[in-house]
C-alpha positions in Angstrom: 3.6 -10.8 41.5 1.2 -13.3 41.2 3.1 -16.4 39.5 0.1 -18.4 38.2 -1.0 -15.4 36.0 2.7 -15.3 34.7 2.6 -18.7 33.8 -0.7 -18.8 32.0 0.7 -15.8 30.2 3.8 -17.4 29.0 2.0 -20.5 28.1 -0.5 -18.4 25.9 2.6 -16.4 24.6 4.2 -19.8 23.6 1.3 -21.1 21.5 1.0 -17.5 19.6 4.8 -17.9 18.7 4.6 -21.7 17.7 1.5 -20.7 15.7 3.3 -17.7 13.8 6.3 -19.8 13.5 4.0 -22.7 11.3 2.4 -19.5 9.8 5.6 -18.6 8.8 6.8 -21.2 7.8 4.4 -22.3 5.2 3.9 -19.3 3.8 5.5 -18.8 0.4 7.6 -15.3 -0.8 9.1 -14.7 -3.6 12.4 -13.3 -5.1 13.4 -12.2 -8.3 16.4 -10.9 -10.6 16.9 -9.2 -14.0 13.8 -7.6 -14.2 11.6 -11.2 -13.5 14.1 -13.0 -15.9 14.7 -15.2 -13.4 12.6 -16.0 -10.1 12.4 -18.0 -7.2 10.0 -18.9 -4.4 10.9 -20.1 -1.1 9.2 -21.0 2.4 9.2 -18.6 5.2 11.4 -21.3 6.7 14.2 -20.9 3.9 13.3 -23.6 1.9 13.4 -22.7 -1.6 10.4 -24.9 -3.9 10.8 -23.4 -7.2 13.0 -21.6 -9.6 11.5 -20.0 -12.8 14.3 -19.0 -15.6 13.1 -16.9 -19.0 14.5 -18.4 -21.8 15.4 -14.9 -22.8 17.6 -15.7 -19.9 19.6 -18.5 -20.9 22.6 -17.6 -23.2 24.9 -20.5 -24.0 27.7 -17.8 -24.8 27.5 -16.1 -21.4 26.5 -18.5 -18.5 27.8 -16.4 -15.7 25.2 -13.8 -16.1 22.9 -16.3 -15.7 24.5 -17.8 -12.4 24.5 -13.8 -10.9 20.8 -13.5 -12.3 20.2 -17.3 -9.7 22.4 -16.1 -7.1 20.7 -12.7 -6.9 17.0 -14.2 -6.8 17.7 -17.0 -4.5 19.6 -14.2 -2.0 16.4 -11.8 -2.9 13.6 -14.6 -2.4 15.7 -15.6 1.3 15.6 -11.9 2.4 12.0 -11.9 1.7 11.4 -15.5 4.0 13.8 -13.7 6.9 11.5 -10.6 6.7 8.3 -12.2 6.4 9.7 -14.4 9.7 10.7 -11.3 11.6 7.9 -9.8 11.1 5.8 -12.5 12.0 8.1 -13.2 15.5 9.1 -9.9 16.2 5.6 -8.4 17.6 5.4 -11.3 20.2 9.3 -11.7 21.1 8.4 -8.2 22.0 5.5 -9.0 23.9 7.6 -11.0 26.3 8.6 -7.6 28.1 5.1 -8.2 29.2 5.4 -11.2 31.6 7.2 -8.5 34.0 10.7 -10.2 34.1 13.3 -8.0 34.3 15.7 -8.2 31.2 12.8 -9.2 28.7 
């Protein structure tokens, strides 16, 4: 086992993952509920930057369909950021089976 080559391997692996996770991380997804009625856009990170309500959406006489129709797109738009994450991280915290360590 030669122990340089592992290390220049995990160092290499290390950038590749910081890199994905800034990828990631700045990338923008998008959720939505009620048929677009209501949408929402968030980081990669989990950080949600806008919310877009139709003002077909917005009835004075029934605001908790409303809240379910912000709840749902905000839950919808942070599934897409954990995918989007998982699938940017998952390919290389796979690759770490590489280094040859037993366990990884």
């Amino acid at each position: 086992m030669d122990l340089n080559k592992m290390m220049q391997q995990a160092q290499k692996m290390q950038e590749e993952l910081a890199r994905a996770q800034e990828e990631a991380a700045t990338a923008i997804v998008e959720g939505s509920a009620g048929g677009g009625a209501v949408t929402v856009k968030a980081t990669g990170a989990g950080k949600i930057t806008e919310i877009k309500i139709d003002a077909k959406a917005i009835d004075p006489d029934d605001p908790e369909t409303l809240e379910d129709l912000v709840l749902a797109a905000v839950n919808n738009a942070l599934d897409a950021a954990e995918g989007l994450m998982q699938s940017k991280l998952g390919g290389l915290m796979g690759g770490l089976g590489g280094l040859g360590l037993p366990g990884l």
